[in-house]
C-alpha positions in Angstrom: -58.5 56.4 -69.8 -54.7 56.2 -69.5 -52.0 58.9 -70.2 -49.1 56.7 -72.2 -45.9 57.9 -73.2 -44.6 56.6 -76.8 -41.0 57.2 -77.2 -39.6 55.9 -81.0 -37.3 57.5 -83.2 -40.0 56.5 -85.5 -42.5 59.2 -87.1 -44.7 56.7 -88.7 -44.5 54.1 -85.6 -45.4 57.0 -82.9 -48.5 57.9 -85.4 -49.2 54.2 -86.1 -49.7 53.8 -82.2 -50.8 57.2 -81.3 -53.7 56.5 -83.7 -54.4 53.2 -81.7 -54.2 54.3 -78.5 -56.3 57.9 -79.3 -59.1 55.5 -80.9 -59.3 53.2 -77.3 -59.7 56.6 -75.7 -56.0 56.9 -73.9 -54.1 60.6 -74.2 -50.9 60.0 -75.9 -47.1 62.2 -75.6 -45.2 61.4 -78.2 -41.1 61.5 -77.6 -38.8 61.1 -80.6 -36.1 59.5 -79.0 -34.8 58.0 -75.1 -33.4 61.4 -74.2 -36.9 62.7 -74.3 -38.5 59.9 -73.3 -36.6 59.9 -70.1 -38.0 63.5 -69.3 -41.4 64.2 -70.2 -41.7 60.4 -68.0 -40.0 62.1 -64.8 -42.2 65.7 -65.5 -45.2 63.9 -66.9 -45.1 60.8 -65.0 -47.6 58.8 -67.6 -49.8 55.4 -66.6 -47.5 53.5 -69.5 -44.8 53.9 -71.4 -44.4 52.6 -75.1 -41.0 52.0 -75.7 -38.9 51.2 -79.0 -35.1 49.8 -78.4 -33.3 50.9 -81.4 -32.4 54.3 -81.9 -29.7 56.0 -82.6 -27.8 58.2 -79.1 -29.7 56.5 -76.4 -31.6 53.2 -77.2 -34.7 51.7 -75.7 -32.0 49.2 -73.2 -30.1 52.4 -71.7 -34.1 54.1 -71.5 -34.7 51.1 -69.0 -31.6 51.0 -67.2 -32.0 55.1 -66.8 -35.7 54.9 -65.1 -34.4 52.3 -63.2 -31.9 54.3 -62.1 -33.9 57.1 -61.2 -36.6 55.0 -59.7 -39.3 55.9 -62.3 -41.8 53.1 -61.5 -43.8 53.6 -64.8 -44.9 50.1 -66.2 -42.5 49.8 -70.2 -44.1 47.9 -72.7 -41.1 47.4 -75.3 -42.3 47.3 -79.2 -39.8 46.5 -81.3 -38.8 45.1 -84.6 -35.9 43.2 -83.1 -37.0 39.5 -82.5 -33.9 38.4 -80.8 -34.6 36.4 -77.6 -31.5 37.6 -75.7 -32.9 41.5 -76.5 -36.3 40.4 -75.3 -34.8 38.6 -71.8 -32.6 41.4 -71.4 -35.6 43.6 -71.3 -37.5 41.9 -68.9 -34.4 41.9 -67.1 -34.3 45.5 -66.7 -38.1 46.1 -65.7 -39.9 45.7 -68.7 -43.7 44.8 -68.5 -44.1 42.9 -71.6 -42.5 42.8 -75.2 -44.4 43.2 -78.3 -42.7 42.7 -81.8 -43.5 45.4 -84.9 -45.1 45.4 -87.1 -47.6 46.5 -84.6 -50.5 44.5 -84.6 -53.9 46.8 -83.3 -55.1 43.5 -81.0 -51.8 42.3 -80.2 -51.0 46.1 -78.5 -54.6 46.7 -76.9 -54.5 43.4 -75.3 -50.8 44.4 -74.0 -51.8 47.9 -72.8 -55.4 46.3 -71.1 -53.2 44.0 -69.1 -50.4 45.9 -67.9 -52.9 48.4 -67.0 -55.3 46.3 -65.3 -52.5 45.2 -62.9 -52.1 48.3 -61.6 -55.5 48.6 -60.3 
């Protein structure tokens, strides 16, 4: 399956999706924050990258403007708890593939992951 990159500030959220994402079969790198995220992307270079936007020192937006940047063309699906339309237009704005809102729902994320993946055949 598909190598995905997970980068939250989160403990219980990377586990929450890792264990989704190891049960469909896909490999999983957790990151614990956008730093990190940013590197193991550029050395790793993963199918997909699960993205949260807020945490503290570098947040999911500057993450996106950052790959961007560097030209990482890695597909972003952004799950986050913040519902706001302008944070969710902004995203797509900046590359992102799709936007799913926590709590993350098991369907709601495979479906996501299926279709962003499946584009990129």
């Amino acid at each position: 399956m598909a190598l995905i990159l997970i980068v939250d500030d989160s403990q219980f959220q990377r586990t929450t999706i890792s264990s989704i994402l190891k049960k469909s079969g896909h490999e999983v790198i957790p990151a614990k924050g956008g730093v990190e995220g940013i590197e193991l992307a550029i050395e790793k270079k993963p199918d997909l990258i699960i993205l949260d936007l807020l945490m503290p020192e570098f947040d999911g937006f500057e993450v996106l403007k950052e790959l961007k940047r560097k030209s990482v063309d890695i597909p972003v699906l952004i799950a986050s708890a913040d519902i706001q339309d302008t944070s969710h237009d902004l995203c797509m704005e900046l590359g992102a593939a799709d936007f799913i809102n926590k709590p993350i729902n098991h369907d709601k994320l495979t479906t996501a992951i299926n279709r962003i993946l499946g584009s990129r055949d």
